[in-house]
C-alpha positions, 0 to 999 in steps of 0.5 A: 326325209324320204324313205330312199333318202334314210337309207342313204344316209344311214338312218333306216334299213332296208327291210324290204330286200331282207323279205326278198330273201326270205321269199325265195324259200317262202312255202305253204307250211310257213302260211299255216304256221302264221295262220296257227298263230293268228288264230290262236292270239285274235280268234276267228277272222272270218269276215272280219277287217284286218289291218296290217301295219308294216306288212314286210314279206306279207306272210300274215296279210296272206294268212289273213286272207286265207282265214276269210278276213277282209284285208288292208295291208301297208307299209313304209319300205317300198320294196316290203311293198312289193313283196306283198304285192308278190304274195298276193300274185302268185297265192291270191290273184283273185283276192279283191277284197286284199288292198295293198299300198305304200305309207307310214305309220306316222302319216296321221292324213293317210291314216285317217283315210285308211278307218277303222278296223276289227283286228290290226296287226302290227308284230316287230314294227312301231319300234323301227320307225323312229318315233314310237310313241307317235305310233303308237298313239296312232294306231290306237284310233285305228282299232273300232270299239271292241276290236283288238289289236296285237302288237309285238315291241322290243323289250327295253333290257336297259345297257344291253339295249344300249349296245345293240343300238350302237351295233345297229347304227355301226350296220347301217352307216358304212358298208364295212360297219354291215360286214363287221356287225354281220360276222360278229351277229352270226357268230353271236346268235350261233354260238348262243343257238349251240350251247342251247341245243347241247344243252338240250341234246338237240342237232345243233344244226336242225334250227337253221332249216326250221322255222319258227312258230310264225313261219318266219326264217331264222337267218332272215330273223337275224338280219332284221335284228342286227340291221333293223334301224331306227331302234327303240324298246319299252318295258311291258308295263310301258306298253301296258300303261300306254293303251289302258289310258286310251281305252283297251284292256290287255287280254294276252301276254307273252314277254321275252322273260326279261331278254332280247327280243319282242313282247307280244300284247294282244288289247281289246278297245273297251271304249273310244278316249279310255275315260 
């Protein structure tokens, strides 16, 4: 089934128009906020291949870039797509070495025409592709030897996890399912922000001009959780066990603490089949 034909059907959110959005207020402080968090968690780029799985808006192929890598970036949404392709035309024209193209994880041909990589980046991106054990077996045999690869996969919180699903199949199966889910998420995620901000003696109303520590917006990060479908999650020692046994070894952690949310795995691969 096509990507168009998904949608329609109700079986995959639209992605790409949600980073449509979110490049209307796409600006220089966002790019060294990713930046910042490329380094911190892969270490120096310059030089280095650099793949991005599921590139969305692009932000991170543009911070890559921009940190000296040499970067491939691709993904399923054709409109993610063309909001890289944006990016690259109104912050790095002249960038030859930036390849762009329309294709999917689960294409093992197109993959094995892509090679291999020094640093793959795939934050929030295997978990919506309907098949996430594929996946993640395949990009496993895009990091070269000694390359790392940083993933981010929704934390499996067992019946909350089983709700959010039935919540993100209502979304995008009718448009008033979308506008039921939309008021009910908002009215969720700023009810839960308002407690915590009291909490902390905080504005409650800074957080909805700021970005978070990777550049990104929070109402567009809210409609990418609520809309964001196929949806599956993994325990962090799912994830863990799944890459030791192909070769790579954990060398950072950052886990939701049990909660909604991504757990980040950064691996290096010590070795080509993990015996």
């Amino acid at each position: 089934m096509s990507f168009a034909a998904e949608v329609a059907t109700g079986e995959r959110f639209t992605f790409g128009k949600n980073w449509q959005r979110y490049l209307h207020k796409f600006d220089e402080a966002s790019l060294e906020l990713a930046k910042t968090s490329l380094v911190s968690m892969l270490g120096e780029l310059r030089g280095r291949t650099f793949l991005d799985v599921g590139c969305g808006s692009g932000l991170f192929s543009l911070a890559a870039t921009r940190l000296g890598a040499i970067v491939h970036s691709f993904d399923y949404d054709p409109v993610s797509v063309e909001c890289t392709r944006e990016l690259k035309r109104r912050f790095a024209p002249l960038q030859n070495d930036w390849i762009i193209q329309e294709g999917s994880v689960l294409d093992a041909g197109f993959l094995r025409r892509l090679g291999q990589f020094d640093l793959i980046y795939c934050w929030g991106v295997l978990h919506h592709t309907g098949d996430l054990l594929t996946a993640a077996d395949n990009i496993a045999g895009l990091v070269k030897v000694h390359g790392r690869l940083w993933l981010a996969i929704y934390n499996d919180q067992g019946k909350p996890s089983r709700v959010w699903k039935s919540i993100k199949r209502t979304y995008n199966r009718s448009t008033f399912g979308k506008a039921l889910v939309t008021a009910f998420g908002f009215a969720f995620f700023a009810g839960r922000g308002l407690v915590g901000d009291l909490l902390r003696m905080r504005n409650p109303f800074s957080r909805y001009h700021q970005q978070d520590d990777r550049g990104m917006a929070v109402f567009t990060d809210w409609i990418d959780w609520l809309g964001g479908w196929p949806f599956e999650v993994a325990k962090p020692e799912e994830v863990f066990e799944f890459y030791t046994k192909r070769g790579f070894v954990l060398d950072k952690l950052r886990t939701c603490a049990g909660g909604m949310g991504c757990n980040e795995f950064v691996f290096t691969k010590t070795s080509v089949t993990g015996e």
